[in-house]
C-alpha positions, 0 to 999 in steps of 0.5 A: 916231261921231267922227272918230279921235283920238290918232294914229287910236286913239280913237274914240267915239260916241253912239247912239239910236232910238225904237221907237213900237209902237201898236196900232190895235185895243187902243191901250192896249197901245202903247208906245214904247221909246228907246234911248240909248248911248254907246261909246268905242274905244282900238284894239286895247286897249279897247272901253268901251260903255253902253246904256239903254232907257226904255218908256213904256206910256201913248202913247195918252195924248198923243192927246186923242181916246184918252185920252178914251175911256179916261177919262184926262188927256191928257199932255205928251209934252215934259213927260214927258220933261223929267221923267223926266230930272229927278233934283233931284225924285224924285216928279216923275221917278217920276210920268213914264211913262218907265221903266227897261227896262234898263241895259247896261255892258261893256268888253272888253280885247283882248290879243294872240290873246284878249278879256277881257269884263266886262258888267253887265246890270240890269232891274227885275223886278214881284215880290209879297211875302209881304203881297201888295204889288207892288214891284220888285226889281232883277235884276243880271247881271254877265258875265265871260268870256275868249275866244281869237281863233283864229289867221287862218292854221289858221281853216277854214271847212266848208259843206254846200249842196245835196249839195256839201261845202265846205272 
């Protein structure tokens, strides 16, 4: 996260991770999910954030003796991703086995005792037409929502534990 800016108002930052899942036994069903996202904060007037997650299915091809065994060409796993990230040739982009899992964007507007929410959610979806074909199909979610932040002073809070009644 950056330092604040703008008499300590503003503050941004840029988030990512990798999630590698390989499975000894069944290697081809090992993949690695990569996170990225970025947010930006304008105290107490607005939260502005995006987030990605890209899979690739294919990590056992990056190991010669897997790929062996499978009867597939070993990959590049710096190449597949300098693809992935080259919009300037389509082809090239979609013969990476890096791919969209899903895409998140929100902003929530903070008014005095309320939020006001506005997130968009997409993935994309394996249909099969009316001639058998397999494609994908984008599956968007838009989210509005309006929430009232109770007054501090009237929250309670009420507990059950171990037969004693908390209040």
């Amino acid at each position: 996260e950056s330092d604040p800016l703008w008499r300590n108002r503003i503050r941004w930052g840029v988030r990512t991770d990798a999630l590698l899942r390989m499975n000894l036994l069944r290697y081809t069903e090992s993949f690695l999910d990569f996170r990225l996202g970025f947010n930006l904060k304008i105290h107490e007037f607005l939260d502005l954030s995006f987030s990605s997650v890209s899979r690739n299915a294919v990590v056992y091809q990056y190991v010669g003796s897997l790929a062996d065994r499978v009867n597939v060409p070993q990959r590049s796993a710096v190449e597949d991703i300098v693809q992935s990230f080259n919009f300037g040739n389509r082809a090239a982009r979609e013969d990476s086995p890096f791919n969209i899992q899903s895409i998140s964007v929100a902003a929530v507007h903070h008014l005095d005792d309320w939020d006001f929410t506005v997130r968009y959610t997409g993935s994309p979806e394996l249909v099969q037409d009316g001639s058998g074909a397999d494609r994908y199909r984008w599956v968007p979610l838009l989210e509005l929502s309006l929430v009232w932040r109770p007054i501090p002073e009237i929250r309670t809070e009420v507990r059950f534990d171990d037969d004693d009644f908390f209040y």
